[in-house]
mmCIF file of the C-alpha atoms, coordinates in Angstrom:
data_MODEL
# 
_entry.id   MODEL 
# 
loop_
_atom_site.group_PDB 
_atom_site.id 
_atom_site.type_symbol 
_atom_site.label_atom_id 
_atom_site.label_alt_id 
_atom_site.label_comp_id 
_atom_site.label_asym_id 
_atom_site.label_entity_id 
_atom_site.label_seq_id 
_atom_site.pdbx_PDB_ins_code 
_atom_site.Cartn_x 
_atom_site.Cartn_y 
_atom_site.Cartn_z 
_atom_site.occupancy 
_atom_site.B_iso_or_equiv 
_atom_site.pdbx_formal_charge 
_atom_site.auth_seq_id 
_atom_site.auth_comp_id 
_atom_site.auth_asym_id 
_atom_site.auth_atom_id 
_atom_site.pdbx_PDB_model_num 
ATOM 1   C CA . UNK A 1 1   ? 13.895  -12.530 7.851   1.00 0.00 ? 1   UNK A CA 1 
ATOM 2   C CA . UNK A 1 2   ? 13.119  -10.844 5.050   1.00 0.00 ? 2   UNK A CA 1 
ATOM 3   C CA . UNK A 1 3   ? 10.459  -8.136  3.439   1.00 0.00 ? 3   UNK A CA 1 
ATOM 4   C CA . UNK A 1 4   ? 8.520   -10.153 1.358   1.00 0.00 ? 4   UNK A CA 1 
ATOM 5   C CA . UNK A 1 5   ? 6.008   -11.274 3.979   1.00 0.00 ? 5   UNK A CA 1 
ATOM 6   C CA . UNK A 1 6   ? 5.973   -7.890  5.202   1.00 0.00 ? 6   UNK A CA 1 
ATOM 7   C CA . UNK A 1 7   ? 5.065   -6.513  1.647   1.00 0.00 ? 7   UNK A CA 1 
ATOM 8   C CA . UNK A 1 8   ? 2.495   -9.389  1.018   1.00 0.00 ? 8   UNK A CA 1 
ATOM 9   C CA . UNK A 1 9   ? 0.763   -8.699  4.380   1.00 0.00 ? 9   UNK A CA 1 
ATOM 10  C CA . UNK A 1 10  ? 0.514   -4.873  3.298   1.00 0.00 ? 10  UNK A CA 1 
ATOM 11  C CA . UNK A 1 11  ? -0.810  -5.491  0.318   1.00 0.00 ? 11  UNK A CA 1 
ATOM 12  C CA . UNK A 1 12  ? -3.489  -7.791  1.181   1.00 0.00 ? 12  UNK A CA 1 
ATOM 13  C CA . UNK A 1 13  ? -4.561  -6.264  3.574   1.00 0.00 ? 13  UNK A CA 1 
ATOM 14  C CA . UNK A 1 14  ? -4.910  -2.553  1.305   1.00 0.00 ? 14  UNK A CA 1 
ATOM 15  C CA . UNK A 1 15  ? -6.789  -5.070  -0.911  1.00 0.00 ? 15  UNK A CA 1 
ATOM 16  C CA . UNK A 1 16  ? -9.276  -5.827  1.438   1.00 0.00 ? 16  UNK A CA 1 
ATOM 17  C CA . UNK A 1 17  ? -9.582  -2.230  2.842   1.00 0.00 ? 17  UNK A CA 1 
ATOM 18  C CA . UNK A 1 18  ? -10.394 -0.807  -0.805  1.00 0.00 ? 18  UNK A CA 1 
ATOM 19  C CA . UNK A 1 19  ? -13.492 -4.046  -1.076  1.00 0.00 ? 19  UNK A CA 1 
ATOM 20  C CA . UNK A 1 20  ? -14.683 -3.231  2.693   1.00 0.00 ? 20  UNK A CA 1 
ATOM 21  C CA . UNK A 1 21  ? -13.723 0.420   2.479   1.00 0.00 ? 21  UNK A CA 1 
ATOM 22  C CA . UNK A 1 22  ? -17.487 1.315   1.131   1.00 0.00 ? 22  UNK A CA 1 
ATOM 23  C CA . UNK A 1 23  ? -19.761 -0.684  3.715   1.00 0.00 ? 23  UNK A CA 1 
ATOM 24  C CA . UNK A 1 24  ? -17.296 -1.134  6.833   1.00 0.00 ? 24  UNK A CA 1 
ATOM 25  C CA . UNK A 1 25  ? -15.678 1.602   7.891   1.00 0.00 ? 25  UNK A CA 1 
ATOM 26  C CA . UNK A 1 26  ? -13.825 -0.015  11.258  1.00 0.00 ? 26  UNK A CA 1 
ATOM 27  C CA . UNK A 1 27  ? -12.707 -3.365  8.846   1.00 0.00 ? 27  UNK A CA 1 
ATOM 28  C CA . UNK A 1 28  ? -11.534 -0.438  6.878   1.00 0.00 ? 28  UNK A CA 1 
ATOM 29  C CA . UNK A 1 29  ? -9.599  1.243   9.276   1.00 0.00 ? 29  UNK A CA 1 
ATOM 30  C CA . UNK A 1 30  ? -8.278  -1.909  10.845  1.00 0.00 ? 30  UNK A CA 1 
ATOM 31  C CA . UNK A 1 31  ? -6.919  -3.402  7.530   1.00 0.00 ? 31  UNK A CA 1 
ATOM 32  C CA . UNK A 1 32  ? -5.794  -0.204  6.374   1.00 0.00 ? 32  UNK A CA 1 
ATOM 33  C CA . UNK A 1 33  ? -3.857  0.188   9.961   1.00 0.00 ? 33  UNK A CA 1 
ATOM 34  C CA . UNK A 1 34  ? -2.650  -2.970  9.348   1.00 0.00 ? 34  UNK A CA 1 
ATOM 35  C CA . UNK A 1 35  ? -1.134  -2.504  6.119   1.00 0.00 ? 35  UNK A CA 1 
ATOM 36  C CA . UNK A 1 36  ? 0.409   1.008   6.907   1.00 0.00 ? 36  UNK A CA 1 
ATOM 37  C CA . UNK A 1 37  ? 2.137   -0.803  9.961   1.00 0.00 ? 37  UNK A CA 1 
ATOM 38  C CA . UNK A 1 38  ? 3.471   -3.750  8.058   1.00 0.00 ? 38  UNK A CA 1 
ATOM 39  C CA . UNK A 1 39  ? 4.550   -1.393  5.139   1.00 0.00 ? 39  UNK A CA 1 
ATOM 40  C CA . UNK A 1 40  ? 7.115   0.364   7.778   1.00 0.00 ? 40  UNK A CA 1 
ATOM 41  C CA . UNK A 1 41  ? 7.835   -3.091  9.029   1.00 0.00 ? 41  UNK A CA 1 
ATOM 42  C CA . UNK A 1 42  ? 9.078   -4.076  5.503   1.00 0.00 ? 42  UNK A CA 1 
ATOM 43  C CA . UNK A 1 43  ? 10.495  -0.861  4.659   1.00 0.00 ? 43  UNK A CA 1 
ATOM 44  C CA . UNK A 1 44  ? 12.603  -0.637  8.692   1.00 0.00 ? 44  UNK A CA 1 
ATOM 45  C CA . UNK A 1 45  ? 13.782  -4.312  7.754   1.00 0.00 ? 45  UNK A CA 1 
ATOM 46  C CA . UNK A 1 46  ? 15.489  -2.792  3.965   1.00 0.00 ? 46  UNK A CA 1 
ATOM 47  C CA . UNK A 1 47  ? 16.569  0.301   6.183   1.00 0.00 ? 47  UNK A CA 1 
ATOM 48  C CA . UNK A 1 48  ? 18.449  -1.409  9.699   1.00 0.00 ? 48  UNK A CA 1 
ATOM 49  C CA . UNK A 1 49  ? 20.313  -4.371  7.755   1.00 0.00 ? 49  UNK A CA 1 
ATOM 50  C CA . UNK A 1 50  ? 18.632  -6.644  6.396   1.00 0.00 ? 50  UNK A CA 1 
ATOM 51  C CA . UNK A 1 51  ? 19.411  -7.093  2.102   1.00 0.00 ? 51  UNK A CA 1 
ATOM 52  C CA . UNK A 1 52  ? 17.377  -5.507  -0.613  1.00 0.00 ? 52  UNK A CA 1 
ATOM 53  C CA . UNK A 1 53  ? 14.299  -7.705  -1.407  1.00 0.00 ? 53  UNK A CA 1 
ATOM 54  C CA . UNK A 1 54  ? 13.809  -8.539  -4.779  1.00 0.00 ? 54  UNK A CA 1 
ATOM 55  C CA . UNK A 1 55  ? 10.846  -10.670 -6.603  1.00 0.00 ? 55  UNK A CA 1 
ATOM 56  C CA . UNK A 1 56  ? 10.446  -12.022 -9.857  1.00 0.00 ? 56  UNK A CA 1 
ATOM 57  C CA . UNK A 1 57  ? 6.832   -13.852 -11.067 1.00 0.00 ? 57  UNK A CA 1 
ATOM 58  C CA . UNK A 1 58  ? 6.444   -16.207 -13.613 1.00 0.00 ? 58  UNK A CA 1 
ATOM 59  C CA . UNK A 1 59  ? 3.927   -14.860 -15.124 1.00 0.00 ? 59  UNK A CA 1 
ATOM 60  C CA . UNK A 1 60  ? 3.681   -11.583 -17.649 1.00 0.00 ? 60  UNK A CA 1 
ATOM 61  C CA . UNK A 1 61  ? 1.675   -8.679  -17.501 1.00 0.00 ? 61  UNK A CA 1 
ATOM 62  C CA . UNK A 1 62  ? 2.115   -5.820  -20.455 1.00 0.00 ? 62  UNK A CA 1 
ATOM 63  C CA . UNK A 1 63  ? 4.273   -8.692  -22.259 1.00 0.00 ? 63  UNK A CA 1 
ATOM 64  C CA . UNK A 1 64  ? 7.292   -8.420  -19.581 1.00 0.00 ? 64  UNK A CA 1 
ATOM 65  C CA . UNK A 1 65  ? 7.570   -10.766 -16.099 1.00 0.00 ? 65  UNK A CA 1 
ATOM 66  C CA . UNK A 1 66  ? 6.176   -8.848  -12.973 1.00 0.00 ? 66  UNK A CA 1 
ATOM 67  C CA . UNK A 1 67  ? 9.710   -7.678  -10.694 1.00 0.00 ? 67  UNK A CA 1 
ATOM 68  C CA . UNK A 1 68  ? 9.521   -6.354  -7.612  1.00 0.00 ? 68  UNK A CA 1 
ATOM 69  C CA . UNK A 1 69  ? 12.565  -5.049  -5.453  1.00 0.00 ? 69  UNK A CA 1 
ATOM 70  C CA . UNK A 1 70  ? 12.817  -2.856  -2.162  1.00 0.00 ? 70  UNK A CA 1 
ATOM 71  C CA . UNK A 1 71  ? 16.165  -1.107  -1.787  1.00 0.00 ? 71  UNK A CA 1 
ATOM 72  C CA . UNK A 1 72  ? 17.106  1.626   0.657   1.00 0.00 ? 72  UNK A CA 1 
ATOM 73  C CA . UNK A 1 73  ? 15.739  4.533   -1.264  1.00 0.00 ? 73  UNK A CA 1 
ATOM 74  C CA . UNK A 1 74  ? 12.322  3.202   -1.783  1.00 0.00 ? 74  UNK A CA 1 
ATOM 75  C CA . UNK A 1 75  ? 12.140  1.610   2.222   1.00 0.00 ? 75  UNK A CA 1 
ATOM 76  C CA . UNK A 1 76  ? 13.094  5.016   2.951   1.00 0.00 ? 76  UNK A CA 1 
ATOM 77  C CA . UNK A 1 77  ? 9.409   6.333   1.371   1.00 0.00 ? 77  UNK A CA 1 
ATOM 78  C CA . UNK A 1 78  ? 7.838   2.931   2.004   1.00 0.00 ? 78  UNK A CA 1 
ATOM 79  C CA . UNK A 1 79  ? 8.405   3.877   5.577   1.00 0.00 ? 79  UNK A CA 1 
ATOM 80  C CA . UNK A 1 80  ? 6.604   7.273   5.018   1.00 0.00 ? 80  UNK A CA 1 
ATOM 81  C CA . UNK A 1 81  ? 3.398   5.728   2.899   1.00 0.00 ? 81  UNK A CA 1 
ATOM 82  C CA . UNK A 1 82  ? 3.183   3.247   6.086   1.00 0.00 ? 82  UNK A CA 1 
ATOM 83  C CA . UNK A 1 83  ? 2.873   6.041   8.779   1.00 0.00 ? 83  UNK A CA 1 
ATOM 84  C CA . UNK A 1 84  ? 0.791   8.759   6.776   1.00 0.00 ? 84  UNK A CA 1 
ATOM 85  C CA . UNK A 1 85  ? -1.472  6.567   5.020   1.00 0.00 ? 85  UNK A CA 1 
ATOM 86  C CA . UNK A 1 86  ? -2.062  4.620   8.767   1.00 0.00 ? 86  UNK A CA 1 
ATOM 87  C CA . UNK A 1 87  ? -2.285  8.393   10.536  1.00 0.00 ? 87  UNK A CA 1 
ATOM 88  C CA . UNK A 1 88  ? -4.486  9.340   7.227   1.00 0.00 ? 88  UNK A CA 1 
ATOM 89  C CA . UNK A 1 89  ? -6.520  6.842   7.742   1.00 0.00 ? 89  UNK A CA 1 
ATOM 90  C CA . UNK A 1 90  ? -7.154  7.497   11.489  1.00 0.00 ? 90  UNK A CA 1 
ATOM 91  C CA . UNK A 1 91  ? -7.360  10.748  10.914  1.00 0.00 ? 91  UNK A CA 1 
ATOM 92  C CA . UNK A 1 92  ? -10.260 10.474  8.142   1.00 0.00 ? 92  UNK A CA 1 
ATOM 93  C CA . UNK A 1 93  ? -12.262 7.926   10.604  1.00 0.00 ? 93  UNK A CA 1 
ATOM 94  C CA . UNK A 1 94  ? -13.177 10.940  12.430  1.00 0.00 ? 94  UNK A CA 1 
ATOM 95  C CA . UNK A 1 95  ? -12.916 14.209  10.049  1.00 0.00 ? 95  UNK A CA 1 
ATOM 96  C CA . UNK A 1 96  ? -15.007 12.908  7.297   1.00 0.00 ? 96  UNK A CA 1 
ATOM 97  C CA . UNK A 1 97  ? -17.953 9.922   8.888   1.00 0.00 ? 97  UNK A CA 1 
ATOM 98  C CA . UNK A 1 98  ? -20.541 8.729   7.157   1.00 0.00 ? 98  UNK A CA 1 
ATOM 99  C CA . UNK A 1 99  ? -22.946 10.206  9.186   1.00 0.00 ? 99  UNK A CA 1 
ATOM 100 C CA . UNK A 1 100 ? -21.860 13.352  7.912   1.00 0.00 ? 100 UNK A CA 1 
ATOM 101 C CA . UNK A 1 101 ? -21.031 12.875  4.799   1.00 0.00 ? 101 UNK A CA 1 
ATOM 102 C CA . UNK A 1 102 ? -22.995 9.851   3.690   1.00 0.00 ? 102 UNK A CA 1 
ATOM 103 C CA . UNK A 1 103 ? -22.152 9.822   -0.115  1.00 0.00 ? 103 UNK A CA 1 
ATOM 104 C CA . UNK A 1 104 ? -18.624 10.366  -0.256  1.00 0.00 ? 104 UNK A CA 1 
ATOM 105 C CA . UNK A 1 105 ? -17.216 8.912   2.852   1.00 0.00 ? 105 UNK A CA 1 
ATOM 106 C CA . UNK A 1 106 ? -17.775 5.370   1.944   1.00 0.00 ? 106 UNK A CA 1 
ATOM 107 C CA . UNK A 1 107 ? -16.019 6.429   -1.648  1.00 0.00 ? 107 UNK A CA 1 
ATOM 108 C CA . UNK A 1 108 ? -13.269 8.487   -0.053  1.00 0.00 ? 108 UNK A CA 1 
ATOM 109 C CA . UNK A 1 109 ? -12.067 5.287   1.998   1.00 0.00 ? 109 UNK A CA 1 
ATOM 110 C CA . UNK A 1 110 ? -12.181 2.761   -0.809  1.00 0.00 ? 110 UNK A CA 1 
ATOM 111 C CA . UNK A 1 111 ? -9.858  5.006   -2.905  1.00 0.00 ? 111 UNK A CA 1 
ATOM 112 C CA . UNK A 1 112 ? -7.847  5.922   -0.335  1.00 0.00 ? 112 UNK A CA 1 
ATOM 113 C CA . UNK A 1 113 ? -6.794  2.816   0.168   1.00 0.00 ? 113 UNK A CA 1 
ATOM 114 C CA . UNK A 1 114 ? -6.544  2.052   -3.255  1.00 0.00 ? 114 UNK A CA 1 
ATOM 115 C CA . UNK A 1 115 ? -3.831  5.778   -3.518  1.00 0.00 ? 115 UNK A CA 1 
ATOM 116 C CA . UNK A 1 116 ? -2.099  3.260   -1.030  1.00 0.00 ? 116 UNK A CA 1 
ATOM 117 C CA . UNK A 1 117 ? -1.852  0.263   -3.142  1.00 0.00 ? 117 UNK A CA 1 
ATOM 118 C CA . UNK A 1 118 ? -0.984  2.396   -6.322  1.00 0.00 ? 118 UNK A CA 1 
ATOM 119 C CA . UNK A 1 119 ? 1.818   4.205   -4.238  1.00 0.00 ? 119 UNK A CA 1 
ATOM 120 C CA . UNK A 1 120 ? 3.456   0.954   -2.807  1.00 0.00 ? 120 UNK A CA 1 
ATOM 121 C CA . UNK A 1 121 ? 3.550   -0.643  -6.550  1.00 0.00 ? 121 UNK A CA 1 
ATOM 122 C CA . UNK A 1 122 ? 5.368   2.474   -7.549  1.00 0.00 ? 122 UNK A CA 1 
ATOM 123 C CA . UNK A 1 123 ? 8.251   2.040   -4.912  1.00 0.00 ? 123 UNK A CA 1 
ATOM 124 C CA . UNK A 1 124 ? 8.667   -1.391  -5.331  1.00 0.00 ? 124 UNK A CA 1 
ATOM 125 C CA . UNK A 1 125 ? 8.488   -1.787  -9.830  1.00 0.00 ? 125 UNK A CA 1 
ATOM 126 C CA . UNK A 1 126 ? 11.299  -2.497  -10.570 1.00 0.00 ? 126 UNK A CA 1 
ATOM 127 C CA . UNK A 1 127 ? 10.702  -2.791  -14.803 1.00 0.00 ? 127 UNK A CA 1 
ATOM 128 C CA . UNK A 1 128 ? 9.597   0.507   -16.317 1.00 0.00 ? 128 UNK A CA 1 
ATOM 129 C CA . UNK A 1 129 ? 6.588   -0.554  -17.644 1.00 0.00 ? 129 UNK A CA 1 
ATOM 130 C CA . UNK A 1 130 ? 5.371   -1.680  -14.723 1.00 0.00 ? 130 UNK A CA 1 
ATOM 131 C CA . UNK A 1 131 ? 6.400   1.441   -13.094 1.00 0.00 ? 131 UNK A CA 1 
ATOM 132 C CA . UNK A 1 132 ? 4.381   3.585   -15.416 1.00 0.00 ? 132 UNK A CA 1 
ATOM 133 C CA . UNK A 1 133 ? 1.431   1.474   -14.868 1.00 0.00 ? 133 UNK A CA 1 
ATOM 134 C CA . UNK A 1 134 ? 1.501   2.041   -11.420 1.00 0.00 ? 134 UNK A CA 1 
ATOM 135 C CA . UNK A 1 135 ? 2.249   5.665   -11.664 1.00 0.00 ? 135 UNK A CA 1 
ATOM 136 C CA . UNK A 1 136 ? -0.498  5.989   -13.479 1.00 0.00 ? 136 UNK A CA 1 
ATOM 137 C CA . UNK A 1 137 ? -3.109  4.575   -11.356 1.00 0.00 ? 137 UNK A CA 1 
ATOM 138 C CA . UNK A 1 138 ? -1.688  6.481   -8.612  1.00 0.00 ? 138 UNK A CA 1 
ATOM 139 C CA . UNK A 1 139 ? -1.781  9.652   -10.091 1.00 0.00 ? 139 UNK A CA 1 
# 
């Protein structure tokens, strides 16, 4: 078994927890949950044997074909983005509800979610421009 269906399970569902982040916040938490766990799943499968994962598309973005790879070092903080951003994400579910905070709790979730995407694209470019791309929309 490898990663890849791990990493395309994490982020689909971080996809769909930044579009149902604003108007469902229990889809949100579940997807996000989701993702988080199958994150760690694809980064504990780098880390306890099995080989590096590595993906190359055949299509261009920024002039250069979209690679992907997941080696030790970056399963190693793959594994941390999975458990915080899950535990965030619990966390924020009951710190910051809408009823409280009906403006910016819908907002907080969607880009939460979409820190998580941004953060998982930065450990697994594997061409520097793609890298700073993702960087960028993290930061």
């Amino acid at each position: 078994m490898t990663a890849g269906p791990f990493l395309l399970v994490t982020m689909g569902t971080l996809l769909l927890a930044v579009g149902v982040g604003r108007r469902s916040p229990r889809a949100w938490l579940a997807f996000t949950v989701i993702g988080g766990s199958a994150a760690l799943g694809a980064a504990l499968l780098v880390l306890f044997g099995s080989a590096d994962w590595e993906w190359r598309s055949a299509f261009r973005i920024g002039g250069e074909p979209l690679h992907l790879r997941l080696d030790g070092v970056s399963a190693l903080f793959l594994a941390l983005v999975g458990v915080l951003g899950s535990a965030g994400a619990v966390y924020a579910r009951e710190y910051w509800p809408d009823h409280h905070y009906p403006a910016s709790a819908p907002r907080g979730r969607a880009w939460w979610s979409a820190l998580l995407v941004s953060m998982v694209l930065v450990l697994t470019a594997s061409n520097g421009l793609h890298f700073l791309i993702a960087w960028e929309s993290f930061a």
